[in-house]
C-alpha positions as CSV (number, residue, x, y, z in Angstrom):
1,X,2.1,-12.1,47.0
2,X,1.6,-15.0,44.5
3,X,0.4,-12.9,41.6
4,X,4.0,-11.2,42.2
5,X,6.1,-14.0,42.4
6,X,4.2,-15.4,39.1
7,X,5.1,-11.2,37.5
8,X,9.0,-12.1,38.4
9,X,8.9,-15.9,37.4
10,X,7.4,-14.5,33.8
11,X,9.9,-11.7,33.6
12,X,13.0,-13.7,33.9
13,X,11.1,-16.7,31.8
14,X,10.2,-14.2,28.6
15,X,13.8,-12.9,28.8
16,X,14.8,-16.2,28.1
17,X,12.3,-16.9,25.8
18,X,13.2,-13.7,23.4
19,X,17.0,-14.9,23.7
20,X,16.4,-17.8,22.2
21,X,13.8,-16.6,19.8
22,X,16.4,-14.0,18.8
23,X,19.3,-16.8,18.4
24,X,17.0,-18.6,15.7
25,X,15.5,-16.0,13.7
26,X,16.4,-14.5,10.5
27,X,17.4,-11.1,11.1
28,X,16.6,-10.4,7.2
29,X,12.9,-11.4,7.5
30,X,11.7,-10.8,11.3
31,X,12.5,-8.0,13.8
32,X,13.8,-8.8,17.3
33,X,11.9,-10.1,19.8
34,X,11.8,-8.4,23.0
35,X,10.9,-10.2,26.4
36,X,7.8,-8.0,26.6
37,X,6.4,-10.5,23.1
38,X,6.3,-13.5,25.8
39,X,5.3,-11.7,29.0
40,X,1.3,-12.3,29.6
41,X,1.8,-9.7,32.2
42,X,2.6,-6.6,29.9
43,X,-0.1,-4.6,29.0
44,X,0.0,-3.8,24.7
45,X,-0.8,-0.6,24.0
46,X,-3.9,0.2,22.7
47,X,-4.1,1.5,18.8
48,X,-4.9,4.5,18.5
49,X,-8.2,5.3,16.2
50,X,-8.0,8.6,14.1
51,X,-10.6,9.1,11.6
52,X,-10.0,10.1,7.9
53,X,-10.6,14.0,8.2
54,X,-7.4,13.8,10.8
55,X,-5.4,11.7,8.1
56,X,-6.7,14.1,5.1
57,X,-5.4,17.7,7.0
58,X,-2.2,15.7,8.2
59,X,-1.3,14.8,4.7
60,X,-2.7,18.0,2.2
61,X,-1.7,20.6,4.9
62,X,1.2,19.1,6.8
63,X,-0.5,20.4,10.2
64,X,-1.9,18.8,13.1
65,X,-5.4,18.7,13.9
66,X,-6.2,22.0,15.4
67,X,-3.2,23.7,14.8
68,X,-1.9,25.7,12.5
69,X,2.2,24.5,13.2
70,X,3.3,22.8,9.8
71,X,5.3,19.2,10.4
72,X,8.9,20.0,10.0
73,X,10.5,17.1,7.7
């Protein structure tokens, strides 16, 4: 019950937060925040690892690993 109330308390809080973030940034140099940049609750996402040979076949073939579709650009 408390670790809920605390989820709801940060929600609104960050939302405020990234308004006024957003109201004093400069839009030419930094990207808008969103509430999620203040919110200790909200899980990043993990980056995702991909080794070179994935990278090498992505950019000399155009295909994904595995496949044999070609990325349509």
């Amino acid at each position: 019950m408390a670790e809920a109330r605390a989820k709801d308390e940060w929600a609104r809080m960050s939302a405020l937060l990234a308004l006024l973030a957003n109201c004093h940034r400069d839009p030419k140099k930094t990207r808008a925040f969103r509430p999620g940049d203040f919110d200790p609750f909200v899980r990043r996402a993990a980056p995702v690892e991909v080794g070179i040979e994935v990278l090498k076949e992505f950019f000399t073939k155009g295909t994904f690993p595995g496949t044999d579709a070609r990325v349509q650009t």
